[in-house]
PDB file of N, CA, C and O in Angstrom:
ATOM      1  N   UNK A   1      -6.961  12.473  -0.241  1.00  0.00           N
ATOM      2  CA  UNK A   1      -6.082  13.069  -1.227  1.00  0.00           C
ATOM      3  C   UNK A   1      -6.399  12.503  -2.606  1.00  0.00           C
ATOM      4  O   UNK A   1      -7.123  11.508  -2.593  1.00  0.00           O
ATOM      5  N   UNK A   2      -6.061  12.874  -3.592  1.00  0.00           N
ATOM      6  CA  UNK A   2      -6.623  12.842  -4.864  1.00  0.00           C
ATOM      7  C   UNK A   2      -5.366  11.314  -5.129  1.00  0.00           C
ATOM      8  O   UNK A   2      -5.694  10.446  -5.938  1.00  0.00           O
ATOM      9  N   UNK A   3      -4.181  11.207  -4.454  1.00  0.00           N
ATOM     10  CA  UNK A   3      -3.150  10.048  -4.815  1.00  0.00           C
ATOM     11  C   UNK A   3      -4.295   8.842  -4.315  1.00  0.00           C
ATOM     12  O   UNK A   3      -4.727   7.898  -4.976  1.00  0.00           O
ATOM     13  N   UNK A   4      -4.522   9.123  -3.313  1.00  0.00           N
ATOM     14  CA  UNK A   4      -5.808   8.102  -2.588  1.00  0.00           C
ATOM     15  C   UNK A   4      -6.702   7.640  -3.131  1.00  0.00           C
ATOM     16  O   UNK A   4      -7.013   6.453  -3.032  1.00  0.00           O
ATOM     17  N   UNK A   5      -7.373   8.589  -3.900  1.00  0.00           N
ATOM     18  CA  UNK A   5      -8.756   8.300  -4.647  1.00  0.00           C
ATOM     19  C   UNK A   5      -8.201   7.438  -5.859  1.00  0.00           C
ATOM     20  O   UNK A   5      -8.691   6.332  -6.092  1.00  0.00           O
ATOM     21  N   UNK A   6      -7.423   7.833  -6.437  1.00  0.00           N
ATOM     22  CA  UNK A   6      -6.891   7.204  -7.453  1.00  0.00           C
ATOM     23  C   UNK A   6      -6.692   5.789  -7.492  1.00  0.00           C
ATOM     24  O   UNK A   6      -7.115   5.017  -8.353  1.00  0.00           O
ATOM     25  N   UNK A   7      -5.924   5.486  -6.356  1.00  0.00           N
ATOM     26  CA  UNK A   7      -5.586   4.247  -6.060  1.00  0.00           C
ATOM     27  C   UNK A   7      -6.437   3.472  -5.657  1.00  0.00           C
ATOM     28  O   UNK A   7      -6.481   2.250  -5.799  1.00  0.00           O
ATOM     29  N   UNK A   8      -7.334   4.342  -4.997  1.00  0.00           N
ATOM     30  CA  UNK A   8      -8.531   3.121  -4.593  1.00  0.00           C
ATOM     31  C   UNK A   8      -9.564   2.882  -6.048  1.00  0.00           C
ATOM     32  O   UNK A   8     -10.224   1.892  -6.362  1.00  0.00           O
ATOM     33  N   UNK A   9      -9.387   4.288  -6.802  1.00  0.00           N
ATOM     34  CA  UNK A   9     -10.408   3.776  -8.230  1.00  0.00           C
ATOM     35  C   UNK A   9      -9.718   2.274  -8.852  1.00  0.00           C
ATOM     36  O   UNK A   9     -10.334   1.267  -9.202  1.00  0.00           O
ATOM     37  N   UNK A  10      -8.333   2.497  -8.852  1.00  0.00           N
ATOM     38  CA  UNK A  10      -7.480   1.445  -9.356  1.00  0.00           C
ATOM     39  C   UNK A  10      -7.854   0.160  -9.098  1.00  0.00           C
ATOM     40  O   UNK A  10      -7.857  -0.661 -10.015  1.00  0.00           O
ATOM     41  N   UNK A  11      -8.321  -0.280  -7.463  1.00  0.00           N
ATOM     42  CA  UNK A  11      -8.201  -1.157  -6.983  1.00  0.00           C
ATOM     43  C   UNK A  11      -9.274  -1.827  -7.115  1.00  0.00           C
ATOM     44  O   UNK A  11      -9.362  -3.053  -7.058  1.00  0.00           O
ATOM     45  N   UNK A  12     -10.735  -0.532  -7.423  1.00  0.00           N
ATOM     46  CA  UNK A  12     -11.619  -1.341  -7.869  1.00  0.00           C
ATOM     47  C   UNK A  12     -11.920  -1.530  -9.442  1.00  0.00           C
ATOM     48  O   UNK A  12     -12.572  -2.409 -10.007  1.00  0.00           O
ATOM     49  N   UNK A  13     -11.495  -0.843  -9.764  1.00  0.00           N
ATOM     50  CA  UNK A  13     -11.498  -1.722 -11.358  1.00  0.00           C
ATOM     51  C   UNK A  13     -10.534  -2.286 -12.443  1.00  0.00           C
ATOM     52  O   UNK A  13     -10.696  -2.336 -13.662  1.00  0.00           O
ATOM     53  N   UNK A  14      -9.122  -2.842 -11.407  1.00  0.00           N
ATOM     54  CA  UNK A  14      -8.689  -3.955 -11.394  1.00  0.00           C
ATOM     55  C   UNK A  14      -8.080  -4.678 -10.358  1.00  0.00           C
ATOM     56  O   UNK A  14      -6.882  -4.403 -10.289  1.00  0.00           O
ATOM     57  N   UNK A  15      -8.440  -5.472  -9.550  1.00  0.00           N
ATOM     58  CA  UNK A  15      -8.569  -5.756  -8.076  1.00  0.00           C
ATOM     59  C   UNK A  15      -7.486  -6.946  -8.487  1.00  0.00           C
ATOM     60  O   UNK A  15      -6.596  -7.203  -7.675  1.00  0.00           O
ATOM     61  N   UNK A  16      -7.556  -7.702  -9.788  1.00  0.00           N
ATOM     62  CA  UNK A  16      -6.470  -8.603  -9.876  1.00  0.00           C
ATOM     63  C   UNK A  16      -5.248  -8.206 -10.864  1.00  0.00           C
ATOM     64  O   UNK A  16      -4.641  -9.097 -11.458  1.00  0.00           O
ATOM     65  N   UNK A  17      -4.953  -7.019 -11.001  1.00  0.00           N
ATOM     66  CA  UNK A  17      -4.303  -6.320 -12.202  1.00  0.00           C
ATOM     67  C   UNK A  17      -2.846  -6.761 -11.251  1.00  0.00           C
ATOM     68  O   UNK A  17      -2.590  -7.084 -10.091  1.00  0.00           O
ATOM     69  N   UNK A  18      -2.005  -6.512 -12.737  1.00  0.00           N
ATOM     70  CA  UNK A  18      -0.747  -6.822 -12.742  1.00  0.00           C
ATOM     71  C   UNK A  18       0.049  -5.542 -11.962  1.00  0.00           C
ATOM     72  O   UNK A  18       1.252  -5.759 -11.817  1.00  0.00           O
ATOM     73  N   UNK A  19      -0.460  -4.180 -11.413  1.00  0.00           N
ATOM     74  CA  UNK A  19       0.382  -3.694 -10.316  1.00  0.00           C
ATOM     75  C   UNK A  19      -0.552  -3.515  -9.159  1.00  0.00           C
ATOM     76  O   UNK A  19      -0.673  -2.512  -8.455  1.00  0.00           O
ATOM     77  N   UNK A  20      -1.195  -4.656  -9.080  1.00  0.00           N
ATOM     78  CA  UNK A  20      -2.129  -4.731  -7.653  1.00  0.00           C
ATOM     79  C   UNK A  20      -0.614  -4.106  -5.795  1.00  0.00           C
ATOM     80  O   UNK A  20      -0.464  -3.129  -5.061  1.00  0.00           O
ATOM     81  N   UNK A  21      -0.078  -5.254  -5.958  1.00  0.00           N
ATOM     82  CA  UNK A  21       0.887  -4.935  -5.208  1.00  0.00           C
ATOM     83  C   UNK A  21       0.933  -3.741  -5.151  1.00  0.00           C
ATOM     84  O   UNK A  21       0.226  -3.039  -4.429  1.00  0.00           O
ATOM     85  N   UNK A  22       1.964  -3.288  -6.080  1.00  0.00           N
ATOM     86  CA  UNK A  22       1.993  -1.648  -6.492  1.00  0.00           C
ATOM     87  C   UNK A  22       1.306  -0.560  -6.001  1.00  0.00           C
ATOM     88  O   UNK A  22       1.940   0.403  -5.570  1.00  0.00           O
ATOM     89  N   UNK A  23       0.197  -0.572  -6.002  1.00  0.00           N
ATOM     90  CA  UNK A  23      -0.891  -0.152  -5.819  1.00  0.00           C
ATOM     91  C   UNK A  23      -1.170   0.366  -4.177  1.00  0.00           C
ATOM     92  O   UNK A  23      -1.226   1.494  -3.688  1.00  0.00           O
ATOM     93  N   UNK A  24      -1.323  -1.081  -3.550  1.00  0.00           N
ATOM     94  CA  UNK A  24      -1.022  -1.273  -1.940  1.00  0.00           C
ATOM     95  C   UNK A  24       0.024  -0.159  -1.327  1.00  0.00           C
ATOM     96  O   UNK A  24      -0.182   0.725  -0.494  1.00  0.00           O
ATOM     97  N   UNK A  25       1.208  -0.517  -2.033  1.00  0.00           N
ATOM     98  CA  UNK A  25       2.659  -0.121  -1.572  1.00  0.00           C
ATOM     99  C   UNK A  25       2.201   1.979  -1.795  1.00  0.00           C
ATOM    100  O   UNK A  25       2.319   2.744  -0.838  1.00  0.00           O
ATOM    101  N   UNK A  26       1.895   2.287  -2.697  1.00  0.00           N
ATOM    102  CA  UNK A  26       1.489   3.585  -2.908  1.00  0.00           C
ATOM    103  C   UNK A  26       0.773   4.386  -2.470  1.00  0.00           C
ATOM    104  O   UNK A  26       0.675   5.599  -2.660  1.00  0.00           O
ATOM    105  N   UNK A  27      -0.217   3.080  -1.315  1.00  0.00           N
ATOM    106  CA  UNK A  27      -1.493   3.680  -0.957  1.00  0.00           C
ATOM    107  C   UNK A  27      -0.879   3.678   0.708  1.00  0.00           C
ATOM    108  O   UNK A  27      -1.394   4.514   1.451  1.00  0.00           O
ATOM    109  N   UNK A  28       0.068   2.877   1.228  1.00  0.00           N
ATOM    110  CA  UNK A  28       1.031   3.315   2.536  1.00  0.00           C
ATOM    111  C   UNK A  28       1.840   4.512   2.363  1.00  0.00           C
ATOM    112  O   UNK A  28       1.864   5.352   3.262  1.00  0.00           O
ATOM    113  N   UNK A  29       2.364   4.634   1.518  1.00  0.00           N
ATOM    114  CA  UNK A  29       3.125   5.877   1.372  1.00  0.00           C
ATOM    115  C   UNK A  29       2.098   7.272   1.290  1.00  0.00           C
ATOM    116  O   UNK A  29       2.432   8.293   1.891  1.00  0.00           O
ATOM    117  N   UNK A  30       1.024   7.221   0.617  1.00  0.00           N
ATOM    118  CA  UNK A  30       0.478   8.288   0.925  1.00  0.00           C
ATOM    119  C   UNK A  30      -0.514   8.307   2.333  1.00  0.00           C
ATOM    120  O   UNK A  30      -0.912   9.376   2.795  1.00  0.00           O
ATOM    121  N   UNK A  31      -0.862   6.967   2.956  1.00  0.00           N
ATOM    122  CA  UNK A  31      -1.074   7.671   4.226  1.00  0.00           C
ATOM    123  C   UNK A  31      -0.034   8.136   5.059  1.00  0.00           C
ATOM    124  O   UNK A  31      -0.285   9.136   5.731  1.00  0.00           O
ATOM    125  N   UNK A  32       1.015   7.647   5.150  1.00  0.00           N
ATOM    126  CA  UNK A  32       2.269   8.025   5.729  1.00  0.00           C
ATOM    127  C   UNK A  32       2.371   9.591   5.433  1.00  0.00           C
ATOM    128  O   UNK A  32       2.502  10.331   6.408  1.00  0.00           O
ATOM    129  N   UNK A  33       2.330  10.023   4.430  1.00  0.00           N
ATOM    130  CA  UNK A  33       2.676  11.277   3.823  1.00  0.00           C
ATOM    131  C   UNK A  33       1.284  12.471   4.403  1.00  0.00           C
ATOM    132  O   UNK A  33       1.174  13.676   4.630  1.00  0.00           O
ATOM    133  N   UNK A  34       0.540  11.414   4.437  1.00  0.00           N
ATOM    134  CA  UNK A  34      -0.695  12.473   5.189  1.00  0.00           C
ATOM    135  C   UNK A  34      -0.758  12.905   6.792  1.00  0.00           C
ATOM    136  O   UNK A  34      -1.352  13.802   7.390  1.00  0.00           O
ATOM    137  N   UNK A  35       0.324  11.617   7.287  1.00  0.00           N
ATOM    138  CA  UNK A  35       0.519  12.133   8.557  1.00  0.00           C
ATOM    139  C   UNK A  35      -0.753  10.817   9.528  1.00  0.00           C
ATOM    140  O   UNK A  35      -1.162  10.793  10.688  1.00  0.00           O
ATOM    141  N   UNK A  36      -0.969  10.015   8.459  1.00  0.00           N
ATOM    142  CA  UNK A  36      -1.688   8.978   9.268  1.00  0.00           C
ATOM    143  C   UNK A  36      -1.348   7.653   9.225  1.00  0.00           C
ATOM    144  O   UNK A  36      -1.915   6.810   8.530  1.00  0.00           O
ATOM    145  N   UNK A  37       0.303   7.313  10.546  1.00  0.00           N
ATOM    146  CA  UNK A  37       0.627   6.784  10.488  1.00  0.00           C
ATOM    147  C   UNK A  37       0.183   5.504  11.051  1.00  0.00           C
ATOM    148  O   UNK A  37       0.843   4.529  10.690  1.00  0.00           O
ATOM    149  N   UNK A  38      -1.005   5.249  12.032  1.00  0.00           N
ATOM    150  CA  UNK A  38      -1.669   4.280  12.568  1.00  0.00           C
ATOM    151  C   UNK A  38      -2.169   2.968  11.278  1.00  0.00           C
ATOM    152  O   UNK A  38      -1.973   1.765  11.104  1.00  0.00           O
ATOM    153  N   UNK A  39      -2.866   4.035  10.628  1.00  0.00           N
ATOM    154  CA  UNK A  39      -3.600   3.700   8.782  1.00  0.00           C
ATOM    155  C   UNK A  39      -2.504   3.000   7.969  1.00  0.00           C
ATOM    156  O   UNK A  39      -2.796   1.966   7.369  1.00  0.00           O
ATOM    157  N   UNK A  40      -1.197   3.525   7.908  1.00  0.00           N
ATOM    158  CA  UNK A  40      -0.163   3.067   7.417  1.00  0.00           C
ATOM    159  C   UNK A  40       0.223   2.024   8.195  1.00  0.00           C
ATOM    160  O   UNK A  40       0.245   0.915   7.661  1.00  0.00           O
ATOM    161  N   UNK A  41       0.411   2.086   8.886  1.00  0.00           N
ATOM    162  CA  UNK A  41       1.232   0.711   9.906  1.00  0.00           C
ATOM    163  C   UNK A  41       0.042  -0.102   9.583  1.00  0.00           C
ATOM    164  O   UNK A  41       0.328  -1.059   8.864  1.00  0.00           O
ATOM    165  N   UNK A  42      -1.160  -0.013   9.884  1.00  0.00           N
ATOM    166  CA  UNK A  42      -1.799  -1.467   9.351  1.00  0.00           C
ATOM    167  C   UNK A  42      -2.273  -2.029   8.060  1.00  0.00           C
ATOM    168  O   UNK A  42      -2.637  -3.180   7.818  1.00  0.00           O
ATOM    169  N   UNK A  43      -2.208  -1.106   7.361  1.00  0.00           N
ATOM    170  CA  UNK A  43      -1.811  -1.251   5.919  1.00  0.00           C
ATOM    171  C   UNK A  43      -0.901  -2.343   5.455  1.00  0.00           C
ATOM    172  O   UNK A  43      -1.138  -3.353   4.792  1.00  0.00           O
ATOM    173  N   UNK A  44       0.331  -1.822   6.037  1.00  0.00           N
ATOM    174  CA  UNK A  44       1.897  -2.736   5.986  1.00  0.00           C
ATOM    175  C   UNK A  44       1.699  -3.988   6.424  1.00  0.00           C
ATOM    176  O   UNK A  44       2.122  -4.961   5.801  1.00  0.00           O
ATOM    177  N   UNK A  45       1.057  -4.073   7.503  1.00  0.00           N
ATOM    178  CA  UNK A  45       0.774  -5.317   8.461  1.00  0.00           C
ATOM    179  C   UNK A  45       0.173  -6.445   7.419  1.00  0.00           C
ATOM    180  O   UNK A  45       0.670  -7.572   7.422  1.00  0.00           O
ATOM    181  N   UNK A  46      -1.006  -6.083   6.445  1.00  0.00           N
ATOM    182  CA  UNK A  46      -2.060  -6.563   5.683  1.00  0.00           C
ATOM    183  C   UNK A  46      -1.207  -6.744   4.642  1.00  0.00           C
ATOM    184  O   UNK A  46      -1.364  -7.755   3.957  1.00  0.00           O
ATOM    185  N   UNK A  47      -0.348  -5.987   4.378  1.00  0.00           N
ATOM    186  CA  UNK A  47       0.679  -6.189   2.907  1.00  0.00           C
ATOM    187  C   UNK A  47       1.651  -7.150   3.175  1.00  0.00           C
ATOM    188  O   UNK A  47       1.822  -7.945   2.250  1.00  0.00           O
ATOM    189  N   UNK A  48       2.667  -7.391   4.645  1.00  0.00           N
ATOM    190  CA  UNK A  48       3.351  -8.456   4.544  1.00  0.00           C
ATOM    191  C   UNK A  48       2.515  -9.440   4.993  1.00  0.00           C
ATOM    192  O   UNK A  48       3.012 -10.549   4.798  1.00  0.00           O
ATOM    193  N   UNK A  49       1.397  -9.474   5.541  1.00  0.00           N
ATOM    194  CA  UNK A  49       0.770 -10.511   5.737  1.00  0.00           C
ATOM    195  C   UNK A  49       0.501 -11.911   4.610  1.00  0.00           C
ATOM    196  O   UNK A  49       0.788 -13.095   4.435  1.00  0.00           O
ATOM    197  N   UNK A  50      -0.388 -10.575   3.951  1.00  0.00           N
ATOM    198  CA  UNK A  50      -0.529 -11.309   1.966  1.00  0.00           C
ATOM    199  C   UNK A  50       0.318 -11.386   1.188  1.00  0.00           C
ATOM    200  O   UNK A  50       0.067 -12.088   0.208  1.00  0.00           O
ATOM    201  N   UNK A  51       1.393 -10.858   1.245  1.00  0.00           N
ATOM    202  CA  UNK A  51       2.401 -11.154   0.254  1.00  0.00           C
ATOM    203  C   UNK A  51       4.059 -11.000   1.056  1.00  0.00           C
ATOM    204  O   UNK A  51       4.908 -10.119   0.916  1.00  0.00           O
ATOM    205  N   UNK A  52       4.065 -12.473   2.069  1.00  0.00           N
ATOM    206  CA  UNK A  52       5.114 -12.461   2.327  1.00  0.00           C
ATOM    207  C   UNK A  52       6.542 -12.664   1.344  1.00  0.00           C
ATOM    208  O   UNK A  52       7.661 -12.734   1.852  1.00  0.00           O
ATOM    209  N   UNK A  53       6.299 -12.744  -0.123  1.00  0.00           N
ATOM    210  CA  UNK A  53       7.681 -13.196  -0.937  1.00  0.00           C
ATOM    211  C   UNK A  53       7.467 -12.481  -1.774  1.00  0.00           C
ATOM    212  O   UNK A  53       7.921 -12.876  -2.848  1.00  0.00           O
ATOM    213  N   UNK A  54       6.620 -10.932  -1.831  1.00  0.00           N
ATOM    214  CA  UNK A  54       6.259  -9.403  -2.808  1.00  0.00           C
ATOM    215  C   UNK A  54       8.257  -9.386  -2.830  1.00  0.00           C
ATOM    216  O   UNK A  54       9.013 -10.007  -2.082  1.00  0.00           O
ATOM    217  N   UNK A  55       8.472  -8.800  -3.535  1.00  0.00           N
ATOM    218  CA  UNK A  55       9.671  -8.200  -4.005  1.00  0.00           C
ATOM    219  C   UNK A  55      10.050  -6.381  -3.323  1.00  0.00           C
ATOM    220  O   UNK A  55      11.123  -5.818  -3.105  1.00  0.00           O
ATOM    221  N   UNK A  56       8.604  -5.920  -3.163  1.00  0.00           N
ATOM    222  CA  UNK A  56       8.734  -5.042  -2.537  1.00  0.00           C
ATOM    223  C   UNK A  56       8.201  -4.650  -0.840  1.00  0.00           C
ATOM    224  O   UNK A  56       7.733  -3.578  -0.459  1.00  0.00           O
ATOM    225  N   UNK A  57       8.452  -5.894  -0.023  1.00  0.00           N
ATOM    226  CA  UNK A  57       8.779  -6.325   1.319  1.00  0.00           C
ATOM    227  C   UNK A  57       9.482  -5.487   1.907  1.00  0.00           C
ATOM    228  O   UNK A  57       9.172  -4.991   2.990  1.00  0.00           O
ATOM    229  N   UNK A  58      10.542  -5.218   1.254  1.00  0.00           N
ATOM    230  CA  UNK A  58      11.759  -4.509   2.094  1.00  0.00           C
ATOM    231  C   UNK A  58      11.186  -2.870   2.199  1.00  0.00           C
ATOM    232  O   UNK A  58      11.214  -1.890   2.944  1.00  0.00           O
ATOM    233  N   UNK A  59      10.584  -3.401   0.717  1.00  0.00           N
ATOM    234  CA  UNK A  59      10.644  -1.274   0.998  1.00  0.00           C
ATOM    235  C   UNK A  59       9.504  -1.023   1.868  1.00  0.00           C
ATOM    236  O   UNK A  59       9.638  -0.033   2.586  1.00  0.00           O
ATOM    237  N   UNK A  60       8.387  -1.688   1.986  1.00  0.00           N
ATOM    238  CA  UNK A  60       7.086  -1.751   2.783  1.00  0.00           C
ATOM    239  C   UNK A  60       7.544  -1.863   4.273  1.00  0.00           C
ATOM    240  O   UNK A  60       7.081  -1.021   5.041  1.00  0.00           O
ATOM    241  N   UNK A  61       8.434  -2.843   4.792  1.00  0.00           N
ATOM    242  CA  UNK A  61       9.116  -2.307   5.999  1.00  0.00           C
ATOM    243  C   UNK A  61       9.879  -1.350   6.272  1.00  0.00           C
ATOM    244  O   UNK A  61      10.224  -1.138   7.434  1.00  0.00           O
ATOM    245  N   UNK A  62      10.189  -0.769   5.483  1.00  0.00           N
ATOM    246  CA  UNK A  62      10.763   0.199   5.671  1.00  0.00           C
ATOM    247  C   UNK A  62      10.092   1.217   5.659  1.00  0.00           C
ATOM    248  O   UNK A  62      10.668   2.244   6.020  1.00  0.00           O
ATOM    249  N   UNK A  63       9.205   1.273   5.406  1.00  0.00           N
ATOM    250  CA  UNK A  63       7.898   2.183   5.517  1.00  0.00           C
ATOM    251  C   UNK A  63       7.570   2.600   6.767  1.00  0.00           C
ATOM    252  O   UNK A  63       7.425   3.774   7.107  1.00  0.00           O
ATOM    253  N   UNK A  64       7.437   1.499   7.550  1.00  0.00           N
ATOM    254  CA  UNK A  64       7.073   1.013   8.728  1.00  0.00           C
ATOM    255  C   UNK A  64       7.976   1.318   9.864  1.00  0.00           C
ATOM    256  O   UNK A  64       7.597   1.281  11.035  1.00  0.00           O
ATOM    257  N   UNK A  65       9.192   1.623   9.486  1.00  0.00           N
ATOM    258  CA  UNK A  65      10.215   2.260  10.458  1.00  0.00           C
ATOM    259  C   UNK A  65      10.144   3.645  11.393  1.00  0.00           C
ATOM    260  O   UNK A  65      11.099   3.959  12.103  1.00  0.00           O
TER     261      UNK A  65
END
């Protein structure tokens, strides 16, 4: 999806940018939204993994529901 491409251009040309998180969190929601929830669930997995004290934790599990 073009939300996809985006986010991954994002990620590579700023991999330490200030909505890195952000970024992650946007890129579960649109596999979710594509209907590829396997991709998403380990996505989430990799996101609370690395950033167990992200601010946006809750909503990333909840993703995951």
């Amino acid at each position: 999806s073009d939300a996809e491409q985006q986010l991954t251009r994002y990620r590579q040309h700023f991999a330490n940018g200030a909505l890195r998180t952000e970024a992650e969190v946007l890129t579960i929601e649109a596999l979710r939204a594509q209907g590829r929830e396997q991709a998403a669930a380990s996505a989430a997995e990799r996101f609370i993994t690395q950033h167990p004290r992200d601010p946006q934790l809750a909503r990333v599990r909840a993703l995951t529901e």
